[in-house]
C-alpha positions as CSV (number, residue, x, y, z in Angstrom):
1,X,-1.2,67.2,65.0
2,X,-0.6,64.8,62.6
3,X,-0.7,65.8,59.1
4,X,-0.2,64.5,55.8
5,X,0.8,67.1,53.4
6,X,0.1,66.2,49.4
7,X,0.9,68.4,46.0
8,X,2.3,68.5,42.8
9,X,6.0,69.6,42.4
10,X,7.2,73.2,43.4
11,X,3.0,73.4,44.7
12,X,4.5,74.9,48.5
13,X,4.1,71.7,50.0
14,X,7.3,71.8,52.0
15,X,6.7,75.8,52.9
16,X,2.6,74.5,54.4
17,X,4.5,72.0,56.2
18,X,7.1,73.6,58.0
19,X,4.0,76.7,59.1
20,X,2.4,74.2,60.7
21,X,5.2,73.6,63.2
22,X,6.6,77.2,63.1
23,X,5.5,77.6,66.4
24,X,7.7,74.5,68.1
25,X,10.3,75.5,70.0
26,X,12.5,72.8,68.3
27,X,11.7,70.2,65.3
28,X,13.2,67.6,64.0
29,X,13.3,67.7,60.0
30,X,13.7,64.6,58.7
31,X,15.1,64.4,55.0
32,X,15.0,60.7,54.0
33,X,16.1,61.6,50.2
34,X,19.8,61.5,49.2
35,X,22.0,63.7,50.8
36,X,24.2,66.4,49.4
37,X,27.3,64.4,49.5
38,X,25.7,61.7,48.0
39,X,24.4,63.5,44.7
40,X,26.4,65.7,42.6
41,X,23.2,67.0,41.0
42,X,23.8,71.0,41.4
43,X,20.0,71.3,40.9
44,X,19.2,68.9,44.3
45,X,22.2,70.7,46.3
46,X,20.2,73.7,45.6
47,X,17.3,72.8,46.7
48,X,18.8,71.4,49.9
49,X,20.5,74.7,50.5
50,X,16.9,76.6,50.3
51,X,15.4,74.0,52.4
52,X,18.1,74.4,54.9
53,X,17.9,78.2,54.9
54,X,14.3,78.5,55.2
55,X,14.4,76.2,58.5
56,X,14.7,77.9,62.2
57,X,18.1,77.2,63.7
58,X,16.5,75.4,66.6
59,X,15.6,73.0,64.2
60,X,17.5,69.4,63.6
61,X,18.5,67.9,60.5
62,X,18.0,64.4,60.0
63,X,19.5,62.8,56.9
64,X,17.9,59.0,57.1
65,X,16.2,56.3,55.3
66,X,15.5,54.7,58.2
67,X,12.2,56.3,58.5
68,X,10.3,54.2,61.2
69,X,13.3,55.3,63.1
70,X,13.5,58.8,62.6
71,X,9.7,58.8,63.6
72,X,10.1,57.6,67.3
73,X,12.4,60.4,67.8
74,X,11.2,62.6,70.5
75,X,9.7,65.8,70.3
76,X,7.5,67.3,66.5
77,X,9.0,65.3,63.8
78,X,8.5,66.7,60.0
79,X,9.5,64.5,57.2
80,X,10.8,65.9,53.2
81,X,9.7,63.6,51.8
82,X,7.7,60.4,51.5
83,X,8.7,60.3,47.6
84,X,12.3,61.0,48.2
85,X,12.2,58.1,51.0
86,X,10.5,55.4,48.4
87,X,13.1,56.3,45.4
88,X,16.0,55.7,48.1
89,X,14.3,52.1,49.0
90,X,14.0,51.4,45.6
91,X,17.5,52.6,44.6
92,X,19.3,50.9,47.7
93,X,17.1,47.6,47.8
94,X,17.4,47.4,43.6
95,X,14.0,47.4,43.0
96,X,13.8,49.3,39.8
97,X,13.7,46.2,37.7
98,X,12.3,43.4,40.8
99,X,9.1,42.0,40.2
100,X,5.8,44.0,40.8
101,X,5.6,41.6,43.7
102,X,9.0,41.7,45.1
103,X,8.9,45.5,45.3
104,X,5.6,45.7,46.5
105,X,6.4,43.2,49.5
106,X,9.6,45.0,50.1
107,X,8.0,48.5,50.3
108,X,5.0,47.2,52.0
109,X,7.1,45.8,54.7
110,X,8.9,49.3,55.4
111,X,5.9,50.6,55.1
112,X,4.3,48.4,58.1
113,X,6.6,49.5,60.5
114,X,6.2,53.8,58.7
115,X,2.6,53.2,59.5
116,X,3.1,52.3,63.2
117,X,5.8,54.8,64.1
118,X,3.2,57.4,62.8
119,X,-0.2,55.9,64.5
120,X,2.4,56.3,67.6
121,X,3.0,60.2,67.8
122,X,0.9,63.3,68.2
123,X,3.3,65.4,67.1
124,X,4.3,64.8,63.3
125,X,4.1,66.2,59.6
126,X,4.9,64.3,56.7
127,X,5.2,65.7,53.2
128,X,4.9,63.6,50.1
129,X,4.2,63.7,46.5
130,X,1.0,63.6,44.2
131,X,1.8,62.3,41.3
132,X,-1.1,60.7,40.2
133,X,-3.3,63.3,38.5
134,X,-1.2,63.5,34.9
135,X,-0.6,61.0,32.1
136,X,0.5,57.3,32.8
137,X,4.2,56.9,32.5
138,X,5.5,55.7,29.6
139,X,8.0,53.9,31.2
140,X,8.0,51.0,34.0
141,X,10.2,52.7,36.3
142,X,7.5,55.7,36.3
143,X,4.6,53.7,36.6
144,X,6.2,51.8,39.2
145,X,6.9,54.5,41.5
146,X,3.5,55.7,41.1
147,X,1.8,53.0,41.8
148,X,4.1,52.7,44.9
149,X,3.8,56.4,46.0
150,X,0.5,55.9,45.7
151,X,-0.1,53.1,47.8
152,X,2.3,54.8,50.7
153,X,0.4,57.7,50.1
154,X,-2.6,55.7,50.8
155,X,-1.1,53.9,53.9
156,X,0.8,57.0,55.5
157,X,-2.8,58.9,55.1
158,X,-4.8,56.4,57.6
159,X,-2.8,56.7,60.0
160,X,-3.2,61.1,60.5
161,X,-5.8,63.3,61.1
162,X,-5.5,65.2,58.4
163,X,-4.4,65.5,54.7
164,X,-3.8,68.7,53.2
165,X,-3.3,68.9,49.5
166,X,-1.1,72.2,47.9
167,X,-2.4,73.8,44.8
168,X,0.2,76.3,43.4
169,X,0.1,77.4,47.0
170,X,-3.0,77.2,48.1
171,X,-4.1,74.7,50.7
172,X,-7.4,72.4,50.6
173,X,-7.9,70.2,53.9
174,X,-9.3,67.1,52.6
């Protein structure tokens, strides 16, 4: 199985995910956004809470940005999310205001090695963002990451089987 899992926010993307491994004895959840400690947002330390609750206790939690990393771990790998990793590169490398071609390099790299670690395993399921289908930003910052998410999007996608896109719940195998 390897699975790319696409949808607009709050569509049950992270719910299809984590049924498609329910039935591993033991998963490793990968959460390449910012961690609790790290944001005093009380609407992202919810969300983290229900995340956490809805996972099996077998499971293992892996806070990381490192993402070709956290993909050669061993055993079914599930990462939340691909968006949540590209804000974090773009927030920790300063990207916001680089050049379009400095932050595309950049990214492009990471994503290189993303690519790789995923064409590697059998056993992974990787959640990401669509955020595409509405208006055009009216800032650069939004435009940016769009473009960008899109691209990884893109990239991440050619190297699974499948891609699944979440419509207010439902689920379309593309």
């Amino acid at each position: 199985m390897k699975i790319l899992v696409t949808g607009g926010v709050r569509s049950g993307k992270s719910q299809h995910a984590e049924s498609l491994l329910a039935n591993a004895p033991s998963v490793t959840y990968v959460a390449p956004g910012p961690s609790v400690e790290e944001d005093s947002d009380p609407d992202w330390v919810a969300r983290i809470a229900a995340h956490r609750a809805r996972r099996p206790a077998t499971w293992a939690t892996v806070e990381s940005r490192d993402l070709a990393s956290a993909l050669r771990l061993d055993g079914p790998v599930l990462v939340d999310c691909l968006g949540t990793w590209l804000a974090g590169v773009l927030d920790s490398g300063e990207l916001w205001d680089a050049s379009a071609k400095t932050v595309t390099s950049t990214v492009d790299a990471l994503l290189d090695d993303v690519v790789a670690a995923v064409a590697l395993r059998d056993d992974v399921v990787l959640v990401t963002n669509e955020v595409g289908l509405g208006v055009v930003p009216t800032h650069r910052s939004g435009r940016l990451f769009r473009d960008l998410l899109g691209m990884v999007n893109q990239r991440v996608a050619t190297a699974c089987v499948e891609v699944h896109l979440v419509v207010a719940g439902r689920v379309l195998r593309l």
